[in-house]
C-alpha positions in Angstrom: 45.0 -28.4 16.9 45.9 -25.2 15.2 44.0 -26.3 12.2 40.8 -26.8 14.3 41.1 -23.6 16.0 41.7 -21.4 12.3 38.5 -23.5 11.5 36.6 -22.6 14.8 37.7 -19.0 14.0 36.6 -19.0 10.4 33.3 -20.4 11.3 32.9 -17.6 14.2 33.7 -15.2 11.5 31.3 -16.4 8.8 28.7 -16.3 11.5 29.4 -12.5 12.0 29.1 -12.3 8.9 25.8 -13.9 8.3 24.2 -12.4 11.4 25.1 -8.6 9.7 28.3 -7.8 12.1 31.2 -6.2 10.7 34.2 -8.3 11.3 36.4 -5.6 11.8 35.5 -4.9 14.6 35.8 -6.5 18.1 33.1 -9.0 18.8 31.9 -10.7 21.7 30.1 -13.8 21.9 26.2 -13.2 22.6 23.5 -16.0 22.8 22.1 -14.7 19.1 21.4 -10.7 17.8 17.8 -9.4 18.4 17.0 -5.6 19.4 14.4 -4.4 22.0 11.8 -2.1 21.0 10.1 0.2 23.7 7.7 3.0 23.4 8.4 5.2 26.1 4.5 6.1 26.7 2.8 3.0 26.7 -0.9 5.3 27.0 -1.5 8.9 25.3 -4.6 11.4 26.2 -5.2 13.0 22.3 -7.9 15.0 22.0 -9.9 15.3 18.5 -7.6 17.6 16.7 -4.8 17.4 18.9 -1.4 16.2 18.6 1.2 13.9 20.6 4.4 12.0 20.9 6.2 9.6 22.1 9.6 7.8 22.6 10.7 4.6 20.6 13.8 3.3 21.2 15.8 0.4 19.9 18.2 -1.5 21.8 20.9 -4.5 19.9 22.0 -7.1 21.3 24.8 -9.4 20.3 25.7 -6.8 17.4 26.5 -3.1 16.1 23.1 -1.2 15.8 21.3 -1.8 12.0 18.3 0.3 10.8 14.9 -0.9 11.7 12.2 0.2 9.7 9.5 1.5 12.3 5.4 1.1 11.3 1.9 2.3 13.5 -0.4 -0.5 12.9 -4.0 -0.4 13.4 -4.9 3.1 13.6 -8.6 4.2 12.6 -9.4 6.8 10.1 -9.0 9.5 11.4 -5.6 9.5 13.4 -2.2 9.2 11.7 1.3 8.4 12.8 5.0 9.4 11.3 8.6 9.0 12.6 11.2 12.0 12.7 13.4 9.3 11.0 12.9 5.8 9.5 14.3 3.5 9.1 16.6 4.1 12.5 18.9 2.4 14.3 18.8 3.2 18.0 15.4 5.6 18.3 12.9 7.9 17.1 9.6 10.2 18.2 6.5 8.8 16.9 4.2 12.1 16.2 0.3 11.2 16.3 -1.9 13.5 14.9 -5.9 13.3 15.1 -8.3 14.9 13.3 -11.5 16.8 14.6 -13.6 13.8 13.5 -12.1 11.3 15.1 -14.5 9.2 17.7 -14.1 9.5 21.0 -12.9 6.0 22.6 -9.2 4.2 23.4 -7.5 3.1 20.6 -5.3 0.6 20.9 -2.3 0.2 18.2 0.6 -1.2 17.5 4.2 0.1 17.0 6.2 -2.7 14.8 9.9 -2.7 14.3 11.3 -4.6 11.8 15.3 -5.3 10.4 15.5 -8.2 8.3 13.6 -11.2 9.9 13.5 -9.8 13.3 10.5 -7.8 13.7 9.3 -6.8 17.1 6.1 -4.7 18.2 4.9 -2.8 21.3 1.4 -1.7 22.2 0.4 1.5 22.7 -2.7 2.8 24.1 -4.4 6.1 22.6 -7.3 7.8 24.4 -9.2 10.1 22.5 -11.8 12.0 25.3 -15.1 13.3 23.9 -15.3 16.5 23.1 -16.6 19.7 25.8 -20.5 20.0 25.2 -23.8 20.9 27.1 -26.9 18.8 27.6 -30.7 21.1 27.5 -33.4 20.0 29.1 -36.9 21.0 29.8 -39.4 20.1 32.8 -42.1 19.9 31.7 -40.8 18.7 28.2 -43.9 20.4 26.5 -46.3 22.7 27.4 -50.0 22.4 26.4 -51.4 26.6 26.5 -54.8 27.8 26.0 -55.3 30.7 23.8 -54.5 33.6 25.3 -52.9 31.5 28.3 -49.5 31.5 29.7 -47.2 28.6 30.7 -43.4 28.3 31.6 -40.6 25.3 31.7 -37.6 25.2 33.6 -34.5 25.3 31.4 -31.3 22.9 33.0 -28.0 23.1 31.3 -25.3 20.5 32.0 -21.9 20.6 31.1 -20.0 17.5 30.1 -16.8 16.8 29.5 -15.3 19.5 30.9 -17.8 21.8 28.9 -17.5 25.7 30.8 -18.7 27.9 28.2 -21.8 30.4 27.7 -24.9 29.2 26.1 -27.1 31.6 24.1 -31.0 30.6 24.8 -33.7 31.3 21.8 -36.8 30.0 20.9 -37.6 28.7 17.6 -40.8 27.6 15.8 -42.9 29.2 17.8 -46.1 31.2 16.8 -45.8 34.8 16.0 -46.5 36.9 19.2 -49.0 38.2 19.3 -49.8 42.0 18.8 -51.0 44.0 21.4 
């Protein structure tokens, strides 16, 4: 019996082993060691030049935390991603960056953990909003003047996007007036 048992313990311990779990230490018998990965934001507003962040935490299971090397997949040209510290072994902030080019639309991308063979990933959603800007337009959309004739338009401005700002009116390409 006692031989069976210093077997059974031996095996245990190998498995410890194997499974990256320092011996040493006091173990308890889980179903198998994984980690959780969560991004604390699942959806982020970033506007074209903007910045954000956002939680990632790691969680083990079954065995003393181990680095996990964290990746952003799938992001466009345009918006970048970086951790405060990788690899990590219980969290980190993603920081996202976007430049002013990038195309308005929702991004959707993919925060990967991996240590060893376990790899896990999370989505995460990325809205990027268009940018502030006015719409002109003209009723009539031309005017059709005699010589020596007159003629107006009316000029509507629309905001969009949250656009608020002053627009400067001019006309361009236009005949010389003429002199009186």
């Amino acid at each position: 019996m006692r031989r069976v048992l210093s077997v059974a313990l031996l095996a245990f311990s190998l498995l410890l082993v194997a499974m990256g779990c320092d011996t040493a230490q006091n173990a308890t018998i889980e179903t198998g060691t994984d980690f959780s990965l969560n991004v604390a934001s699942q959806a982020l507003f970033l506007p074209a030049g903007g910045q954000a962040s956002a939680g990632v935490s790691v969680n083990w299971v079954g065995c003393p935390p181990r680095p996990v090397q964290l990746a952003l997949e799938g992001a466009p040209s345009g918006l970048s991603g970086s951790f405060d510290a990788n690899p990590t072994p219980e969290g980190n902030t993603l920081k996202l960056a976007a430049t002013t080019g990038l195309a308005p639309g929702t991004y959707t991308l993919l925060v990967r953990g991996a240590s060893d063979t376990l790899v896990h990933t999370r989505e995460l959603s990325v809205t990027v909003p268009a940018a502030p800007d006015f719409s002109l337009f003209l009723q009539p959309a031309y005017l059709k003047l005699a010589q020596g004739g007159g003629g107006s338009t009316a000029v509507t401005l629309q905001g969009n996007a949250g656009f608020s700002g002053a627009v400067n009116l001019s006309l361009e390409g236009g005949p010389e007036r003429p002199r009186p």
